[in-house]
N, C-alpha and C positions, 0 to 999 in steps of 0.2 A: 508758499501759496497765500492771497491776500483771504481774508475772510471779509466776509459783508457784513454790512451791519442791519440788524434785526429792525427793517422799516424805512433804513435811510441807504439806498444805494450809495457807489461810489462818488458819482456824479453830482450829488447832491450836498455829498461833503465837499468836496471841492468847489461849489458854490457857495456854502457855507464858508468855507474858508475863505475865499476871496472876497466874500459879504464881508467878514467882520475884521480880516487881516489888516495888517497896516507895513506898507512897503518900505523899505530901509531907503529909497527914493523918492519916493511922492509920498500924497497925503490919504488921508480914509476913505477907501472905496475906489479908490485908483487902482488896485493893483493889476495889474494883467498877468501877470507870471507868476505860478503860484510860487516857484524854487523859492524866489525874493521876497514873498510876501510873512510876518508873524504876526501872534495871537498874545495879546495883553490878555492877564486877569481880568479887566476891567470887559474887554470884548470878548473873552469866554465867559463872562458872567450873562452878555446882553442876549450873546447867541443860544442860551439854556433860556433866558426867558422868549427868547425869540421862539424856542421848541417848546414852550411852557413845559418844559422840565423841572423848571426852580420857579415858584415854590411850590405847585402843585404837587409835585410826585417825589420830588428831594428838597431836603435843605441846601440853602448855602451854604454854611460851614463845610458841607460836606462834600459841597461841589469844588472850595476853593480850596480842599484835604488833596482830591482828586488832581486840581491842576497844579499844587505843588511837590504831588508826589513826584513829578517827574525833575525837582532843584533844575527848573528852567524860566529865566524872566518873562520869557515869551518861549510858545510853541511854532514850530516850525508847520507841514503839512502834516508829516510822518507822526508827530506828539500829537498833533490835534487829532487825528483818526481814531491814535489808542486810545484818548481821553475821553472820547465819544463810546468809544466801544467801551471802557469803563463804567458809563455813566447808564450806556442802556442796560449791561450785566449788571447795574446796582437795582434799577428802577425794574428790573426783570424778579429780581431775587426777594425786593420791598414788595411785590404784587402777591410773589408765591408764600413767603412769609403771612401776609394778610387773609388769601386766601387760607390758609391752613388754622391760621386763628379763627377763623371762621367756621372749618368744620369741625374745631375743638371746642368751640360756643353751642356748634348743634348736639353734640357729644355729649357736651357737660349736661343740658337740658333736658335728653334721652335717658342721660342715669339720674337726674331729678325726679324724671315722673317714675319710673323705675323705683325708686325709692319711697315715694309717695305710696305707690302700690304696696308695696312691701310694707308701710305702715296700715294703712285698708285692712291688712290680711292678718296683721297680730292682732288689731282691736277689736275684732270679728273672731276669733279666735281667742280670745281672754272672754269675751261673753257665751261664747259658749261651753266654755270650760265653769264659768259658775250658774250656766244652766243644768249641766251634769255635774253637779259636786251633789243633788238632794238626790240622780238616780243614784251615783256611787256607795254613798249610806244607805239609804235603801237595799242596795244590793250584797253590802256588809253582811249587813243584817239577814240576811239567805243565805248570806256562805255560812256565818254560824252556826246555823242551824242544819245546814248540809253538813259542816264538819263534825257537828256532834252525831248525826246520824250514822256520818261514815268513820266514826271511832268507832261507834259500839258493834256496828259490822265488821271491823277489824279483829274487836277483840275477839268474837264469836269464830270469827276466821282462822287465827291463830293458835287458838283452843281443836278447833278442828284438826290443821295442819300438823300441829303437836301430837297427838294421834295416830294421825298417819305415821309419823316420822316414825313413832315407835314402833309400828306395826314392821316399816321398811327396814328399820333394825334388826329385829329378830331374822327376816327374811333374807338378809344380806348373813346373818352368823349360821343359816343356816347351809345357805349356799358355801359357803366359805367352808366347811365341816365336809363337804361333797367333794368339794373341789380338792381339798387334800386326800381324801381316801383315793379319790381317783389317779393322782400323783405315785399315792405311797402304791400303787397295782402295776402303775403304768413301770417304776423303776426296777419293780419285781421280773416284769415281762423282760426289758430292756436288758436284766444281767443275762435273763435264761437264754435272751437270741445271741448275745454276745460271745456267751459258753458254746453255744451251737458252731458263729462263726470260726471260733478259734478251733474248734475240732475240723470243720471242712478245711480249714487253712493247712493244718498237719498233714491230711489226706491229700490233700493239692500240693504240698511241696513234696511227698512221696513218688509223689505223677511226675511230676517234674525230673527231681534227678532221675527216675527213670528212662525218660525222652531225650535227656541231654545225653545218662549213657547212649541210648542208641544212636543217638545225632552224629555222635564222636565216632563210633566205630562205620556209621557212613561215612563220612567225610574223609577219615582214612580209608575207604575204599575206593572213593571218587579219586585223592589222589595220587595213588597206587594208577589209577587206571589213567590219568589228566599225563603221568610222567610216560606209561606207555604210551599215548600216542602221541606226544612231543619224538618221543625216538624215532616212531615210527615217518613221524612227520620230515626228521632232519636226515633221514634215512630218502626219503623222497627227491628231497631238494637236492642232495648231494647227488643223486644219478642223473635229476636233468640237470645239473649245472655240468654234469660229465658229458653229459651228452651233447649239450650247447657248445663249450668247448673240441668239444669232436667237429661238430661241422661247423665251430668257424675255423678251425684248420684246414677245410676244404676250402675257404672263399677265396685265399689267393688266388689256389690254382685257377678257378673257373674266373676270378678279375683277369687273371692273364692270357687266357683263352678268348675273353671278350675285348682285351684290349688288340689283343692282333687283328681279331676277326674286325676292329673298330679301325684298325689303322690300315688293312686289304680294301677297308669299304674308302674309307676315305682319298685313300691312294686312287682308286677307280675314279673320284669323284672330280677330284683333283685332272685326274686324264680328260675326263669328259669336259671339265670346264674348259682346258685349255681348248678343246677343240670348238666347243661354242665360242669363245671368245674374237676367233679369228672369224666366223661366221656373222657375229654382232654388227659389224659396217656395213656388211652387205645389209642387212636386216633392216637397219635404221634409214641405209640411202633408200631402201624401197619404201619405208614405211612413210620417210620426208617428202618420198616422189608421190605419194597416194594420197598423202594430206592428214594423214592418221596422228601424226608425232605434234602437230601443232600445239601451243600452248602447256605439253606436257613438261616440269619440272625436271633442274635439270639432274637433283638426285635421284629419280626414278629410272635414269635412261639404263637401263641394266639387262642383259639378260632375259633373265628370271620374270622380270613386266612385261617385255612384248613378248616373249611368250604366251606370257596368262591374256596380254590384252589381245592378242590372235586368237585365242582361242575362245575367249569371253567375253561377250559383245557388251556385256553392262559393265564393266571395269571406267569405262570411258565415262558413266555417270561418277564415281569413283574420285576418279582424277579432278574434276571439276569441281571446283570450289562455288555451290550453286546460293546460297545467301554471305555475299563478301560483307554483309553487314551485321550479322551474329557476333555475339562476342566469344573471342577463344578461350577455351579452356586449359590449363596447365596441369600436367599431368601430377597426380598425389596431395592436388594443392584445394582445400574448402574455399568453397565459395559460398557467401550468405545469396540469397535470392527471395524474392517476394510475389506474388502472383493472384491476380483476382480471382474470385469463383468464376469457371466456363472462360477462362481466359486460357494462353501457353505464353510459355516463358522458353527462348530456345537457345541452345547452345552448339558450339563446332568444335570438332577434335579429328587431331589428324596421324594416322597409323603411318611410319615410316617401313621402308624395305627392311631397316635393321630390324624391325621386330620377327620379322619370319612370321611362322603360322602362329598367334596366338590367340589365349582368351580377354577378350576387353569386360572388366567388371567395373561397374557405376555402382555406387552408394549414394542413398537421400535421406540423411536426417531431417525428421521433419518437427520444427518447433511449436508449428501452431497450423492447425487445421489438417484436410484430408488434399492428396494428390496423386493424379497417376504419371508413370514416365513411358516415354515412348523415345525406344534406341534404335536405330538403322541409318543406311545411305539415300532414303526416297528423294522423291526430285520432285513430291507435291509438296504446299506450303502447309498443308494440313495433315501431322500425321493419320494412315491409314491401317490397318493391318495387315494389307499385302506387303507391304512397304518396312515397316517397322517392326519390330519388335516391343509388346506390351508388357509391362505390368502394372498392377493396380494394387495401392495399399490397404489395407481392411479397416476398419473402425478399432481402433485406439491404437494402433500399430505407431511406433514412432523410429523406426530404420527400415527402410527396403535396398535390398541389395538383387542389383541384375548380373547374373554371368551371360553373357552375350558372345557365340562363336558361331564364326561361317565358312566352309571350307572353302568357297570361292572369292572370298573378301577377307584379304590378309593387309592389306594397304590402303592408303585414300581419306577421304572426309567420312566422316560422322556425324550425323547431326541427334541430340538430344535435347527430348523436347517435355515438357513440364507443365501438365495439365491441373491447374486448380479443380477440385472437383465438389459437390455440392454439398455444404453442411447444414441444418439448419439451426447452430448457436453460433459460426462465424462466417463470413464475407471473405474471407481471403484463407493464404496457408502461406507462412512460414517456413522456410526450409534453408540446407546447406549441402550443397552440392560435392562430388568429387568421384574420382576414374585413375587408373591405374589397370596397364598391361602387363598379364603373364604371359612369358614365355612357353610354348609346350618342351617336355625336356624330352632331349635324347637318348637314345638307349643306356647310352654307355653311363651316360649322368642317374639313371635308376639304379645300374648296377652299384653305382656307389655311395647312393642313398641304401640301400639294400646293406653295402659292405659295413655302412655307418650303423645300422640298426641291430646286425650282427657283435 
């Protein structure tokens, strides 16, 4: 990047240049091309006094230091720019130089009179020191006579104080005379409590082995008595473990009484199906001639549904998948979920025919904040309490667990829904969601939880 020069544009050097150049083809002041044109010592001398740069503000010598620094006979455009820009960085730095001499002339002047002062102030000061040299003597002369005064007050002082002293004396030997009597009483008293203690001590370990005998022959009576009722105790356990034993040698029998009577029921059960089975085409042709079967899945087609859905007119809410843009739920599997205050958060889950009758349980850990759930099949977008099944977590509760069972709703959609509810230290609630179906068990399967626990 070109820099400018401090005064003199670009533009002005290149006329400068071209003023005083001299072309390798023509003669002085012809130049038109600067590329071709140079600068002699002799016309960078004219072009300084041209600027009244030399001798005003630089010497020669120093101007012709400057255009030989560059070991060129003549300058081209590019040498004469920097020789320029040399010359004003000289005449810049000779200014700043001057001025600075200048404010160290005003300086040097500042600590002149400074100095002056400072002589003002000792000669004025040595005259008054021998105006005070006749109070000084003068005042000699009073301490003298103070001091002789406050000698003989001393001596009269010390005469007194010596007096004293002795008086303190005596009073200190006499105290000191007290103080040991009081000592030699005090060591007297001290043998006689001592003699005292050591006699209670004797009497007190007399007491003692006494307590300890008795202690001893409690103790062996506790455990005389500790070993009888151990007996007594393993004397216990031994008749119910006889007994326990007793009737689990009944369990067989009655497992095998209940397996027959499980395999007579199921045998029945098995008859009856076959017979519904061959009943089911009739059923479905009438149910596909009345419009009822449309839309329904085609793992549902069974039995056992149009049954229930003949006889249950809300099953068919059920069957219907009524928000297909919920997100589903997988059964055993957490879900994180987030949810504004006064907001719901909803979800869809879906009860197969294999499940049979069971209980559907929901769990909500909750991480941050308060919420309610709300579990059922309703067909409003808002849950209701007719509709739903509620609950509500309490304040500082952080797991709620729903067990939710319907005798009439064994299959179908679900919808659960997630009520942020109102805090007043947080705006939202944090939670993690999840569901899992039990099965109800059958008879036979108790008996054999039963046969286990036996």
């Amino acid at each position: 990047m070109e820099v400018r020069l401090s005064g003199i544009d670009d533009a002005r050097v290149l006329v400068l240049f071209n003023k005083f150049a001299i072309g390798r083809t023509s003669r002085v002041g012809l130049v038109k091309d600067a590329s071709n044109g140079l600068v002699t010592l002799e016309a960078w001398l004219n072009c300084l006094k041209h600027l009244n740069y030399v001798p005003e503000k630089m010497d020669e010598a120093d101007a012709i230091e400057i255009f030989r620094s560059f070991r060129q006979a003549s300058l081209n455009l590019g040498f004469f720019r920097s020789s320029l820009q040399m010359i004003v960085r000289k005449i810049a730095q000779s200014d700043l130089v001057k001025e600075r001499r200048k404010r160290f002339s005003h300086f040097e002047q500042m600590q002149n009179r400074q100095l002056l002062r400072e002589l003002d102030d000792e000669v004025s000061s040595r005259d008054r020191l021998v105006k005070m040299k006749d109070r000084f003597y003068k005042a000699d002369a009073t301490f003298r006579n103070l001091m002789e005064e406050r000698k003989k007050k001393l001596t009269e002082r010390l005469a007194y104080l010596k007096q004293k002293h002795d008086d303190q004396i005596r009073h200190v030997e006499a105290y000191r005379e007290r103080i040991e009597e009081e000592k030699r009483l005090k060591a007297e008293k001290k043998k006689e409590i001592h003699r005292e203690l050591m006699e209670k001590l004797a009497r007190d370990k007399e007491q003692q082995a006494a307590i300890n005998q008795f202690q001893q022959a409690v103790k062996e009576d506790l455990k005389m008595r500790h070993l009888e009722q151990v007996a007594r105790s393993q004397e216990y356990k031994r008749s119910k473990l006889m007994a326990k034993l007793e009737k689990k040698a009944k369990v067989p029998l009655e497992m095998a009484s209940h397996k027959a009577a499980f395999r007579e029921e199921q045998a029945m059960d098995h008859f009856h199906w076959k017979i519904q089975k061959d009943k089911l085409e009739v059923v479905k042709a009438d149910l596909r001639w009345k419009g009822k079967l449309v839309g329904l899945p085609k793992e549902l087609e069974s039995y056992s549904v149009l049954r229930s859905f003949l006889h249950n007119q809300k099953l068919n809410a059920c069957l219907d998948d009524l928000s297909p843009e919920l997100p589903p739920v997988q059964e055993g599997e957490w879900i994180p979920g987030r949810v504004e205050k006064d907001l719901i958060s909803s979800y869809k889950l879906f009860l197969s025919p294999d499940s049979g009758q069971c209980t559907l349980r929901i769990e909500l850990k909750l991480l941050q904040g308060l919420a309610d759930v709300y579990v059922g099949n309703g067909t409003l977008p808002f849950p209701t309490q007719q509709e739903y099944h509620w609950s509500s977590c309490g304040l500082g509760a952080k797991r709620l667990a729903i067990q939710f069972f319907d005798h009439h709703f064994m299959l179908g959609y679900f919808y659960i829904s997630v009520l942020g509810t109102k805090n007043a230290f947080q705006s939202c609630c944090e939670y993690e969601l999840r569901w899992d179906c039990r099965k109800l068990q059958s008879p036979l399967a108790e008996v054999g939880d039963m046969s286990k626990t036996h």
